[in-house]
C-alpha positions as a Markdown table, in Angstrom:
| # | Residue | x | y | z |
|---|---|---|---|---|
| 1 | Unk | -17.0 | 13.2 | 37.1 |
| 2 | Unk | -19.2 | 10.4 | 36.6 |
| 3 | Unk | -17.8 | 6.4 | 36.7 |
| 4 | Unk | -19.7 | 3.7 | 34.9 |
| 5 | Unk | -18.4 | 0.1 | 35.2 |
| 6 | Unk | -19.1 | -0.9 | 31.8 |
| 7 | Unk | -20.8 | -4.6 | 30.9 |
| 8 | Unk | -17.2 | -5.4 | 30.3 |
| 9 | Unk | -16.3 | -4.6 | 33.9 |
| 10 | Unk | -14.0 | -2.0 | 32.7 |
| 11 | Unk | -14.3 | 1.4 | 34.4 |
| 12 | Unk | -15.9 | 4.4 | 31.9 |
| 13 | Unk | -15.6 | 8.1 | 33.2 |
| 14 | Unk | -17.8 | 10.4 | 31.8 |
| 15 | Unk | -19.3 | 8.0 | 29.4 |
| 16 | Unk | -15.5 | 7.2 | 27.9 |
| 17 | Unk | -14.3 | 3.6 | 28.4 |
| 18 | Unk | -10.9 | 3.2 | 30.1 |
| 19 | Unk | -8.3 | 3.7 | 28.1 |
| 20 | Unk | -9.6 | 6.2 | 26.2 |
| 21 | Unk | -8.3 | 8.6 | 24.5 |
| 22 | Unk | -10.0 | 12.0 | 26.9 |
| 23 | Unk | -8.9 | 14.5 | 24.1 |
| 24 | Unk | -10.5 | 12.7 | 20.7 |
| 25 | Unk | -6.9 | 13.1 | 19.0 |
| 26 | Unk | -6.4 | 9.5 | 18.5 |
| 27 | Unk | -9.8 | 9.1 | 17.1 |
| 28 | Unk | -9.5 | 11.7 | 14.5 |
| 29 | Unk | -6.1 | 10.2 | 13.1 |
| 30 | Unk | -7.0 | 6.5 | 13.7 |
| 31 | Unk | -11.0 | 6.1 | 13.8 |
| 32 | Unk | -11.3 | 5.2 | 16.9 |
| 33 | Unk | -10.3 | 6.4 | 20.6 |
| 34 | Unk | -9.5 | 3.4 | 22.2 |
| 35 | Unk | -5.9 | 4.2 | 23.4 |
| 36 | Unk | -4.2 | 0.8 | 23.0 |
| 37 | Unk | -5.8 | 0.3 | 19.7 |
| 38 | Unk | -5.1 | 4.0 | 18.4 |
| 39 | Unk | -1.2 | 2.7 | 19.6 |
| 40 | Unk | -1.2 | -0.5 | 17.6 |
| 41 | Unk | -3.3 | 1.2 | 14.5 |
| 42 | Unk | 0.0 | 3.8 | 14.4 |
| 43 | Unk | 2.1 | 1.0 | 14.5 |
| 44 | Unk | 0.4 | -0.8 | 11.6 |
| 45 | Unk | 0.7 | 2.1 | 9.8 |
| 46 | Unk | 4.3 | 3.2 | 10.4 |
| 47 | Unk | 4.6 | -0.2 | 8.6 |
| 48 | Unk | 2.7 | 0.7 | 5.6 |
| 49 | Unk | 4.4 | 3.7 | 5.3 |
| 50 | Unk | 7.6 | 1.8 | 5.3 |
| 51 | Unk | 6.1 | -0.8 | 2.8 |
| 52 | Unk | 5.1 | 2.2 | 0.3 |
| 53 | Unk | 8.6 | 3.6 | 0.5 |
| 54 | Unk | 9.8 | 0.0 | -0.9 |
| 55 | Unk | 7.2 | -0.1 | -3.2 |
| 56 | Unk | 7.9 | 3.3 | -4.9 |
| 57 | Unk | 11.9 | 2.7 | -5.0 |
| 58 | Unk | 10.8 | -0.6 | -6.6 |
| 59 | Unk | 8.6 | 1.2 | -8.9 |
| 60 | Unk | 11.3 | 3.7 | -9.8 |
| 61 | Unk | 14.2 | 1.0 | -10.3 |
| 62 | Unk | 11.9 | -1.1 | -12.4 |
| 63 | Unk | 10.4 | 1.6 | -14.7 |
| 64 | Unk | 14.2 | 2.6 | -15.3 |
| 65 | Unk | 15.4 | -0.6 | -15.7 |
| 66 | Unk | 12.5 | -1.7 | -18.2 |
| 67 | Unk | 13.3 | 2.0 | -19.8 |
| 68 | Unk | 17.1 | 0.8 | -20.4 |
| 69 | Unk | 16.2 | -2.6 | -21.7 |
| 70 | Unk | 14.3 | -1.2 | -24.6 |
| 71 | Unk | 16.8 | 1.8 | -25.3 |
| 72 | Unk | 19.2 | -1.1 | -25.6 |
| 73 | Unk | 16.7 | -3.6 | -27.8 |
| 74 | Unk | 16.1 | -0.5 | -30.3 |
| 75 | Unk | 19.5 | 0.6 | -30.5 |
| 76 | Unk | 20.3 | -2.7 | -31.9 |
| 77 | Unk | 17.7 | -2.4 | -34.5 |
| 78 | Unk | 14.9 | -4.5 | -32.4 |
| 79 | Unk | 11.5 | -3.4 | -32.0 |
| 80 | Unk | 10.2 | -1.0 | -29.4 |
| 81 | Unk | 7.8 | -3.7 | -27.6 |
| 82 | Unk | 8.2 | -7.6 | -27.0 |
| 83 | Unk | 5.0 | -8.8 | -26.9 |
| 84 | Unk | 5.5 | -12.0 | -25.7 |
| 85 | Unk | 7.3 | -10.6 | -23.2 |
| 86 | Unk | 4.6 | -8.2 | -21.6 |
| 87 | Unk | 1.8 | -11.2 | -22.3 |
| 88 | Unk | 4.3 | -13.2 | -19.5 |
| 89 | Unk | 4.3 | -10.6 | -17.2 |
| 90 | Unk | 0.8 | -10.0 | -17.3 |
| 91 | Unk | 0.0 | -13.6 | -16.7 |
| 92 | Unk | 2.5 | -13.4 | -13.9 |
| 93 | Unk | 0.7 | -10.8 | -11.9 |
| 94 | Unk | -3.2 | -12.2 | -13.0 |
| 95 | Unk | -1.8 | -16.0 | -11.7 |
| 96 | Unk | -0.6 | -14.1 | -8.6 |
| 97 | Unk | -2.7 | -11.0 | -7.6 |
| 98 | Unk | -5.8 | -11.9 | -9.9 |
| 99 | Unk | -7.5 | -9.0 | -11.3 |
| 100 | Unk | -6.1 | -6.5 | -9.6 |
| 101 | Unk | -3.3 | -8.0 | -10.7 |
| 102 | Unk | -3.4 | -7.4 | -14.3 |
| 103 | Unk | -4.3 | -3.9 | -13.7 |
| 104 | Unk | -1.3 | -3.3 | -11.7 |
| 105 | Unk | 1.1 | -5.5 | -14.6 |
| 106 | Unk | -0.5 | -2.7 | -16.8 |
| 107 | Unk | 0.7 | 0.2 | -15.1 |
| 108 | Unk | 4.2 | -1.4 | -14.3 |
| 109 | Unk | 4.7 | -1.7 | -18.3 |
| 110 | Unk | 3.4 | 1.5 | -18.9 |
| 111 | Unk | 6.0 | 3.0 | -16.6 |
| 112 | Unk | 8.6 | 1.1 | -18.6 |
| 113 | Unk | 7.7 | 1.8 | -22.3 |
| 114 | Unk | 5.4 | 4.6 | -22.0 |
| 115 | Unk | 1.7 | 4.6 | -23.5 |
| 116 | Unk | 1.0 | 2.6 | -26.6 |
């Protein structure tokens, strides 16, 4: 086994700084085999996961919800769309999120009402 005291002053065996991860499975599901920052890379993620999960329920409730509102508006006899409503959501998400924003308002309505 070979030791190296990197220009950091850390200690490297076999050309590995400390703290890495000796088997490479951290660097294959994180990018990188630093041990400590494979750990807080899984963290971050567990917390995107968790985010997603929220985000898809969301997505879910809000499609149905959107989904009930116009069965109810064309039961009455209204019209399948409100324009001006969809324009104001729109501009809600382009003031917010900019472009990407729109583009995500756009697939939110879609999910409601379906295609055009």
């Amino acid at each position: 086994m070979t030791d190296v005291v990197e220009s950091s002053g850390s200690l490297a065996r076999n050309g590995r700084p400390a703290g890495a991860d000796p088997t490479g499975a951290a660097a294959a599901r994180t990018g990188t085999d630093d041990a400590a920052a494979a750990e807080r890379i899984g963290e971050i993620r567990r917390r995107i996961d968790e985010i997603d999960s929220t985000l898809i329920a969301l997505w879910q409730e809000r499609a149905a919800l959107s989904q009930e509102v116009g069965a109810t508006r064309m039961a009455s006899g209204g019209t399948r769309l409100v324009l001006s409503r969809e324009r104001e959501i729109l501009e809600r998400f382009r003031a917010e999120l900019g472009a990407d924003g729109t583009q995500l308002a756009l697939l939110l309505l879609r999910a409601g009402r379906g295609p055009l």
